[in-house]
C-alpha positions as a printed Julia matrix, in Angstrom:
198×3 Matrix{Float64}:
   0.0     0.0     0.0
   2.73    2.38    0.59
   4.43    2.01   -2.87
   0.89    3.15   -4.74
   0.39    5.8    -1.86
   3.95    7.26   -2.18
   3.18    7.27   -5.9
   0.1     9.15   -6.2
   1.23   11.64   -3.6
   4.52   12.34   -5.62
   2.56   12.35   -9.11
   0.6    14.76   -7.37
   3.49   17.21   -5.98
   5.52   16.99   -9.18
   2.1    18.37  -11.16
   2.75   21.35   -9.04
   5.45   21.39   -8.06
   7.21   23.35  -11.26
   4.9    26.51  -10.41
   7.35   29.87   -9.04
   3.92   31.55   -7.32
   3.97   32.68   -4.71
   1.0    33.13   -1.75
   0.41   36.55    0.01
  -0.26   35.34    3.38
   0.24   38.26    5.49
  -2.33   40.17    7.11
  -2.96   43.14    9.55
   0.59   44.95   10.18
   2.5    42.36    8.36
   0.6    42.29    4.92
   3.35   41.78    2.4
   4.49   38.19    4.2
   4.8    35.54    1.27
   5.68   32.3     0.95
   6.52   29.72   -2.16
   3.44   27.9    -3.23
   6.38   24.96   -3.46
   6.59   24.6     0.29
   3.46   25.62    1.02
   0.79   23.7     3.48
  -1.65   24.08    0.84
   0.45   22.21   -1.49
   0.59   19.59    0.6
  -3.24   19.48    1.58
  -4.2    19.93   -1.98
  -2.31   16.92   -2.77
  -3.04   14.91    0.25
  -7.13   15.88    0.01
  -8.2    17.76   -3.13
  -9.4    14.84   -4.12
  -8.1    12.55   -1.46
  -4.78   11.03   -2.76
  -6.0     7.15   -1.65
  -8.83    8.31   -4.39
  -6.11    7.35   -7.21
  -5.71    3.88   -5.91
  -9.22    3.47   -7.29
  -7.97    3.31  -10.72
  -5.85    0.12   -9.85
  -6.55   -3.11  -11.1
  -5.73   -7.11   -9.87
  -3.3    -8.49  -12.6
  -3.63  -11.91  -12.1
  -1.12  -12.59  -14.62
   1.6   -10.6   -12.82
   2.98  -10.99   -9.19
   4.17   -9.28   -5.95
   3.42   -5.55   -5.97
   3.25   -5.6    -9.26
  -0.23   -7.54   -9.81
  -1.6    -3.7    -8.61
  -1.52   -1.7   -11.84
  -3.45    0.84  -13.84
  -5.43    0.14  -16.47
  -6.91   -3.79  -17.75
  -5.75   -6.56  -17.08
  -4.22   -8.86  -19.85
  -7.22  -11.15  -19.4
  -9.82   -8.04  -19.14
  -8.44   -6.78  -22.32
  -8.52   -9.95  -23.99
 -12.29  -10.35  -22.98
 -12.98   -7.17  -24.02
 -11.77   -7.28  -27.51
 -13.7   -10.99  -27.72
 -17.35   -8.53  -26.39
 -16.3    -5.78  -29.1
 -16.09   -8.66  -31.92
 -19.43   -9.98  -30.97
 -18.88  -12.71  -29.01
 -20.62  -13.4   -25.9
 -19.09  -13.26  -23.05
 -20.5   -14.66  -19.84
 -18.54  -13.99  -16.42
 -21.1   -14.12  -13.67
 -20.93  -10.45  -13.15
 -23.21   -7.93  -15.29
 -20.81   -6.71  -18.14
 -20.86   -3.25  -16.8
 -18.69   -4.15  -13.51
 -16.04   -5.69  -15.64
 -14.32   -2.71  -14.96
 -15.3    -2.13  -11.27
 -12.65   -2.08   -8.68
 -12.19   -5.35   -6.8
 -11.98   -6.22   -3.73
  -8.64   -6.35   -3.17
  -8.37   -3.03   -4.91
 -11.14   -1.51   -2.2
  -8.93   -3.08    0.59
  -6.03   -1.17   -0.52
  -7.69    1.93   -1.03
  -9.03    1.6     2.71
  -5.31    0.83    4.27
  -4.49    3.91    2.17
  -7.05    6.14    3.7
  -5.39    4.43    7.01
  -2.02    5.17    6.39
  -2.23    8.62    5.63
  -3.97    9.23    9.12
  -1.21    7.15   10.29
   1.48    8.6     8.93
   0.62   12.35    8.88
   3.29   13.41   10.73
   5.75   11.63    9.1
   4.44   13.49    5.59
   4.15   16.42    7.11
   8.08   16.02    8.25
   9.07   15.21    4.98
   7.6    18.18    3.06
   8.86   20.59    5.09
  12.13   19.65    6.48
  13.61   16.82    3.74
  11.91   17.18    0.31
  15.25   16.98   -1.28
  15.06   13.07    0.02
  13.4    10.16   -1.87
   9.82   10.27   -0.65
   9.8     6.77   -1.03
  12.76    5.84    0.85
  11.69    8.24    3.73
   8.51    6.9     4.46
   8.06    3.38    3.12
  11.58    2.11    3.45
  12.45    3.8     6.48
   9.05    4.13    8.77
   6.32    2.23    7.28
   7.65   -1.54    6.42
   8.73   -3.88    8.93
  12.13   -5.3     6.83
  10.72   -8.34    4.77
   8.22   -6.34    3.04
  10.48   -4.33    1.75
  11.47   -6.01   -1.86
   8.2    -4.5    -3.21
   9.85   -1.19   -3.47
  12.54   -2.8    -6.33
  10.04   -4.97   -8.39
   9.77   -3.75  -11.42
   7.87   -4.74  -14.03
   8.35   -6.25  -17.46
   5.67   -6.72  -20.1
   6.3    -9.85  -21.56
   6.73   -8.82  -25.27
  10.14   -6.41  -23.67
  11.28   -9.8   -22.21
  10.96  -11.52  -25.48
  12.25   -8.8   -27.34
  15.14   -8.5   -25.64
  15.49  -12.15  -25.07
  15.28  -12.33  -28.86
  18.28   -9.38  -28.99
  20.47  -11.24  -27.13
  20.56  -14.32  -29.16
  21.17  -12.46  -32.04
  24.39  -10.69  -31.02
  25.35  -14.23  -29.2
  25.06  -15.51  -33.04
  26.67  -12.5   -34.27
  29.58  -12.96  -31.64
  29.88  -16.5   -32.54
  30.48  -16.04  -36.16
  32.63  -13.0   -35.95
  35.14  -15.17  -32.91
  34.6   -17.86  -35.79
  35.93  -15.69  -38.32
  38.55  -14.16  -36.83
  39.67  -17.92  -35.73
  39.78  -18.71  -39.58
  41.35  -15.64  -40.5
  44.22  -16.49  -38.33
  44.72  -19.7   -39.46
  45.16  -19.08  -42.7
  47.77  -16.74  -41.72
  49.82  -18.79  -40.04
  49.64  -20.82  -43.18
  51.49  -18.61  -45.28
């Protein structure tokens, strides 16, 4: 839950994060106080609220097809698409579930969004710390890594994932310049043999 939390709150800040404004937030005696809209509280509650940041997670979907952390991304499944494109061609379909909640979060993806909602409550301070006092540091690192997982959850902040056509792709790349190693060492073998030849 952290990872997709961390995420959507830094998407967030970096949307507005590039602005130079500035906020006039002086009154009384002391009118012409202003402070950077880039360090500002309402930066941070904007982000955090404006819609709620656990909001986002809503837009998740269960890739069965996938694993660890990575199962949790946006946009359809493999399988949903694949269903999908069958529907759109005119086949039926049946799935137990009327066709328009195909695309309705699951469960799991309801469970996340409500340890989200948790975990910002939880963590508040800890945000709150970060944005004002060590936003040059890796937002991730700060919280997740170093306050919110116990140690052996931790590996779900390096997955990464691959689509399977990049793995064959590359897969497919490195056999080729194995073969094109092969016969150039093979070459260069013959080369010097018929040098020594002569």
């Amino acid at each position: 839950v952290c990872k997709f939390f961390v995420t959507e709150l830094q998407s967030r800040l970096d949307e507005t994060g590039k602005t130079k404004e500035t906020l006039q937030v002086g009154h009384g005696l002391d009118k012409k106080k202003k402070i950077v809209y880039h360090k500002s509280e309402l930066r941070l509650t904007e982000a955090l609220t404006d819609p709620h940041v656990c909001d986002k997670i809503l837009e998740y979907n269960v890739h069965k097809e996938r694993s660890g952390s990575n199962r949790f991304a946006k946009g359809r499944s493999e399988t949903m698409e694949t269903l999908h494109g069958l529907v759109n061609k005119g086949v039926k379909v049946e799935l137990g579930i009327p066709h328009e909640l195909w695309d309705a979060p699951s469960a799991e993806v309801t469970d996340m969004q409500r340890k989200c909602f948790k975990m910002a409550e939880e963590y508040e301070d800890e945000i709150e710390d970060w944005y004002f006092n060590h936003q040059e540091k890796d937002l991730m690192t700060y919280l997740c890594a170093n306050r919110a997982l116990r140690k052996d959850d931790k590996k779900c902040l390096t997955e990464k994932y691959e689509p399977k056509g990049k793995r064959e792709k590359v897969d497919t790349n490195e056999k080729t310049a194995k073969k094109k190693n092969k016969k150039k060492s093979k070459g260069e073998e013959g080369e010097k043999d018929t040098k020594d030849e002569l």
